[in-house]
N, C-alpha and C positions, 0 to 999 in steps of 0.2 A: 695321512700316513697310517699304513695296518698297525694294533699295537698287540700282537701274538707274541711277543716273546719279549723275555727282561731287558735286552740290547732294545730291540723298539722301543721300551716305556722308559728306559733313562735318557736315549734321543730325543724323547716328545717331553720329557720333565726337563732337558738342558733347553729347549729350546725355548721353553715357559719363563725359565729362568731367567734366561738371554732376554727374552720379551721384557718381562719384569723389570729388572734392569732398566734399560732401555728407558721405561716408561718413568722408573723413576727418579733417575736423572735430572727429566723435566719438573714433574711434581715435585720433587723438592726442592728445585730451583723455583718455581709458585710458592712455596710455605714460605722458604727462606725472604721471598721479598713482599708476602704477607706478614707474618710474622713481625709483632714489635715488641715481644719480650728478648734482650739480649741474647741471654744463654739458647733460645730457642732459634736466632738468627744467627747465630754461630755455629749452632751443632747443624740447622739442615745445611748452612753452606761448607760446612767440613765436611759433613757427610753427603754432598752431591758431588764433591772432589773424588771423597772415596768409591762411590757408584761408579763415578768415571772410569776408573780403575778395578771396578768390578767385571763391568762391561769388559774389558781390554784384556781382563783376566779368560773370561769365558771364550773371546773369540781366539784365546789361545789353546784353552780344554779344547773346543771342534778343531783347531786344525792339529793338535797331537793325536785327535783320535779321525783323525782323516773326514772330519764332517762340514758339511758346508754351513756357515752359521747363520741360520735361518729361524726366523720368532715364530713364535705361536701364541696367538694371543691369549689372555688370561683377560678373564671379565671382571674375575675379582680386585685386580688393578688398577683397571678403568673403573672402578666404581670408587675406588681410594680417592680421585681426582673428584667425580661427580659429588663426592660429598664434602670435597674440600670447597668446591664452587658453590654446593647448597648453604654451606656456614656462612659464607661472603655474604649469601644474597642476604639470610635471613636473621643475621645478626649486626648489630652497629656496634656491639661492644667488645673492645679491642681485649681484654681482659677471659671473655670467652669464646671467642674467637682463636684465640692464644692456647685456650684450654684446647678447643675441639683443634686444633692443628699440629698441638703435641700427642692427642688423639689419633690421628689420622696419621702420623710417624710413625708413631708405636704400632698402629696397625701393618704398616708397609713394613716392617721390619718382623713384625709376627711371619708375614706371609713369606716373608721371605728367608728368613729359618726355616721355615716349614720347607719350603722347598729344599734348601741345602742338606736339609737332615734326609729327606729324601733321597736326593743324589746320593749323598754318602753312603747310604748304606743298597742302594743299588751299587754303585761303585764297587765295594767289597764286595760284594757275590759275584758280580763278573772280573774282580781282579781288572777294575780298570789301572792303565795308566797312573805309575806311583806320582810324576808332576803336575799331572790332571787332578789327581786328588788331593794334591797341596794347596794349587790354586781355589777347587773348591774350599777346601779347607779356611782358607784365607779370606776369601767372602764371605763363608759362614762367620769367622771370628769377629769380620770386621762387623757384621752386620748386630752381633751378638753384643759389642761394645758399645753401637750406636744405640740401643732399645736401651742398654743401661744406664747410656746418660741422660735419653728422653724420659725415663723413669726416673731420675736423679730431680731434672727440673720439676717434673709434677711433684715432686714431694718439697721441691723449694718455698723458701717467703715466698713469690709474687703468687704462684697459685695459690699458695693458701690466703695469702690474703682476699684472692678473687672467691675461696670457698666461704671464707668466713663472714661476706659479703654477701655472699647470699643465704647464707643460717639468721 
C-alpha cells in the first residue's frame, strides 16, 4: 500500500494494530499457560479475554470507516514471541522465567500504546469517526490497565523474592 498521505498512514497503522492484536491473542495465551506465578496466570488470561475483545473492537473501527480489515505484519511482535520461546529454551528456573514473561507483557503492552497513541492522534487530524475513536480509545485504556497491573506484580513478594535471590 502507497503511504502519501495521513488517511494512508492511519490505514497502514490500524492495520499493524489489527496484526498486533491478532498475534497477541495467541502470545498471551503461551505466557498464560507458561507462566506459574498466580497473579501472572491471571492477568495474561484476563487480558487475552480482553485482546479478544480488542480484536473485535478494530474489525468494528474498519468497517465504520468502510475498510476492509486486513493485517500488516509488525516484526516487532513476532520477535515478542521469539523471545518468549528463547527464555523457555534457555532457562529452567520457573522464578525467571516468570520474570522474563512479565517482561515480555510489559513489552506487548508498550508496543501496543504505542500504536494507539498513534492512531489517536492521527484520528484527531483527520477528524475520524467519533465511535472509531471510542473503540480506539477503549483498547488503548484497556491496554494501559493491563501494563499497570504487570508492573504491579513485578514490584510484588514473588519477584522480589526471585531478586533478592540473586543479590
Amino acid at each position: 500500500m502507497a503511504l502519501d498521505t495521513a488517511e494512508d498512514l492511519f490505514e497502514y497503522e490500524l492495520r499493524g494494530a489489527y496484526y498486533a492484536e491478532r498475534q497477541l491473542v495467541d502470545l498471551l495465551d503461551e505466557l498464560q499457560t507458561s507462566a506459574t506465578e498466580a497473579d501472572l496466570v491471571d492477568g495474561f488470561a484476563d487480558h487475552r479475554d480482553e485482546t479478544d475483545e480488542h480484536v473485535e473492537r478494530l474489525e468494528r473501527v474498519f468497517a465504520l470507516l468502510d475498510l476492509d480489515p486486513v493485517e500488516r505484519t509488525v516484526p516487532t511482535v513476532d520477535a515478542l514471541r521469539e523471545e518468549k520461546r528463547e527464555a523457555d529454551a534457555e532457562s529452567n528456573d520457573e522464578a525467571v522465567q516468570n520474570a522474563l514473561y512479565n517482561h515480555v507483557g510489559r513489552k506487548a503492552e508498550q508496543i501496543e500504546l504505542t500504536a494507539y497513541e498513534g492512531l489517536l492522534a492521527l484520528a484527531d487530524v483527520l477528524d475520524v469517526d467519533d465511535e472509531a475513536v471510542d473503540l480506539l480509545e477503549q483498547n488503548r485504556d484497556e491496554d494501559r490497565a493491563a501494563l499497570d497491573e504487570l508492573e504491579s506484580v513485578s514490584e510484588g513478594g514473588e519477584f522480589e523474592s526471585f531478586v533478592d535471590r540473586l543479590l
